[in-house]
N, C-alpha and C positions, 0 to 999 in steps of 0.2 A: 534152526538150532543144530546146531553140530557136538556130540559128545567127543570130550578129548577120554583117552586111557592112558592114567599111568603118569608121576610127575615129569618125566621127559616132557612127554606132549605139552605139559604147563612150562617148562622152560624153553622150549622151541617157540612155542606162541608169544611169551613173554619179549626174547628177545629179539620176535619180527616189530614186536611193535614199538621197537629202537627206529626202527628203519621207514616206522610210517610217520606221520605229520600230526603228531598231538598235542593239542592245548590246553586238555585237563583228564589229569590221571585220579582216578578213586583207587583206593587200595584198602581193605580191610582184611586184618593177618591174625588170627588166631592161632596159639601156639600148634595146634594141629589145624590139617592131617598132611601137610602136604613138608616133604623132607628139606635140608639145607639147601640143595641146588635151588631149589624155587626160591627161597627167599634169598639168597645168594644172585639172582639174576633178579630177584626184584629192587632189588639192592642199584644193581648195577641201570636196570632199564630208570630208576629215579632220579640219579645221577644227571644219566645222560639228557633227560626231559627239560630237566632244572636247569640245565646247563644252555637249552635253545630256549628258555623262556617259558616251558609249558608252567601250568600250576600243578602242582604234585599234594595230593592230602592222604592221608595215614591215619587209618585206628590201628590200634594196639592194645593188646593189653597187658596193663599197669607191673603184674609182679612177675616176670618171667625170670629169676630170681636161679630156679632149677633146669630152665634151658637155656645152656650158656650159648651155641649157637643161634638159639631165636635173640636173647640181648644181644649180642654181639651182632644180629643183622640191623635189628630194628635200630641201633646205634647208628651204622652205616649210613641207613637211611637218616635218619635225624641228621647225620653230618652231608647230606648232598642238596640238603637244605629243602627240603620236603614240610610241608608242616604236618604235626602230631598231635592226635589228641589221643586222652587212655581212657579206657573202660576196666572193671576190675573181666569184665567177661566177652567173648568175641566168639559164636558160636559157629559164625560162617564166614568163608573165605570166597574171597572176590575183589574182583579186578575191573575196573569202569573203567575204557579210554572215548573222550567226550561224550556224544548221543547215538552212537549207533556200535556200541563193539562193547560185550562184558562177556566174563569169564564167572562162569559161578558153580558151587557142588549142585551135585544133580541131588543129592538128598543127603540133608546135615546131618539126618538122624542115623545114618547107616556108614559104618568103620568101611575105610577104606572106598567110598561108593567115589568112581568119575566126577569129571567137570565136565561143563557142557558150554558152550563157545553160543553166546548168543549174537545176532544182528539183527536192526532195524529200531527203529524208535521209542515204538513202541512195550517191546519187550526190554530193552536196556533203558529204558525212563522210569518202568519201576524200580528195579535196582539203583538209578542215581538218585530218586526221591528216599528212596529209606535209609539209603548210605546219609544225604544230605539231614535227613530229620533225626540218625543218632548220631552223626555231628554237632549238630546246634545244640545237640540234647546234654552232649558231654561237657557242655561251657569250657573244654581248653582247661589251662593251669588253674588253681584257687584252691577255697577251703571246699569241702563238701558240703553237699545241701543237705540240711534235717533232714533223717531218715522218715518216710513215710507210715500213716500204720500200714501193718501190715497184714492181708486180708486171706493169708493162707494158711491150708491148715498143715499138719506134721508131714502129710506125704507129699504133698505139694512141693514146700520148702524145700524137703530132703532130694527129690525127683531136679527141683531148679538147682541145688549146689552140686551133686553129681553131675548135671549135663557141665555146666562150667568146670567141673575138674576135667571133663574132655571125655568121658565117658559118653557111649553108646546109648539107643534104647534098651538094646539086650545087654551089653554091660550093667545099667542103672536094675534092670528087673532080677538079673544074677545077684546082684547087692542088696536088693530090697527084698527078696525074694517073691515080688510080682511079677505077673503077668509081663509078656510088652506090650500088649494092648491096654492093660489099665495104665500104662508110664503114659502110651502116647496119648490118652483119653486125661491125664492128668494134667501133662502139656499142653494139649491140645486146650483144657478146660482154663488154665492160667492165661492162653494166648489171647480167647476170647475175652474173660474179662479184662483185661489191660487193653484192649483194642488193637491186639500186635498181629499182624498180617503174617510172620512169622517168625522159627524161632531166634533168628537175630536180634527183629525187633524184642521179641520180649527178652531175650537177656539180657541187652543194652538197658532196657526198662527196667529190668526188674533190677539191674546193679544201679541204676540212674538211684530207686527207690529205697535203696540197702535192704533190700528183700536178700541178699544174699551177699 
């Protein structure tokens, strides 16, 4: 594991890996934390993938309505012919090139916190399984699926639509006025019963579920 600092370092990485030999790109882009250069070169490295044949896939999420530079990337990409699918919520950002090269936040719960530069099989196969399983989970274009009941209670609820506004743990506990130990015991408590290994998976889930 190697930590990058600072979205420089994610745009220097991004655009070496123009220059290596890749046959499938994951990308998942939440409207934060990482500024226009990044997505701007993420823009450009799917271009160029699509263009020697790699496969290129993209989450996104659905109303970026209020950041005209994340629509106007995520367009880009859609036009370099990448495929997309939306999520109303995307809480972590990462970068899958095939089975041994991912880029991921070192900790989603923390404003501003590093990426960390992983190799080897083993550590990038989890990231490509859970990338791959809130794929299949978003079914692409269509109608929405009945909302699930729904098994949470007021602070739960409240604690899952702040994280997806993009809010922090200490942002959400300034708002709620708790703790950030009871946010992350409350996340933490939603992650388990859903079965979600983390919080991607569960906001992928929980927007799958219209929990939010």
């Amino acid at each position: 594991m190697q930590p990058l600092t600072g979205s420089e370092a994610l745009v220097t990485l991004l655009d070496a890996l123009r220059r290596r030999t890749v046959r499938e790109l994951r990308l998942a882009l939440p409207g934060k934390p990482y500024d226009r250069g990044v997505l701007q070169q993420a823009a450009q490295l799917s271009a160029e993938l699509v263009r020697r044949g790699a496969q290129v896939r993209v989450l996104h999420v659905t109303d970026a309505s209020r950041d005209r530079a994340y629509a106007e990337g995520t367009r880009r990409i859609a036009a370099s012919g990448a495929r997309m699918r939306e999520l109303p919520y995307l809480p972590v950002w990462m970068a899958v090139a095939d089975r041994d090269f991912a880029i991921v936040q070192s900790d989603p719960g923390l404003e501003g916190a590093d990426a960390t530069l992983l190799r080897g099989r083993t550590l990038v196969g989890v990231h490509r399984a859970l990338f791959d399983q809130v794929w299949a989970r978003s079914g692409g274009p269509g109608p929405a699926a009945p909302a699930e009941r729904e098994p949470l209670d007021e602070r739960e609820r409240e604690a899952l639509v702040l994280l997806a506004e993009g809010l922090t743990d200490e942002g959400i506990s300034r708002r709620t006025g708790l703790s950030v130990r009871t946010i992350r015991r409350t996340i933490a408590g939603v992650m388990t019963r859903m079965g979600a290994q983390s919080r991607f998976q569960a906001g992928a889930e929980a927007a799958r579920r219209q929990w939010i």
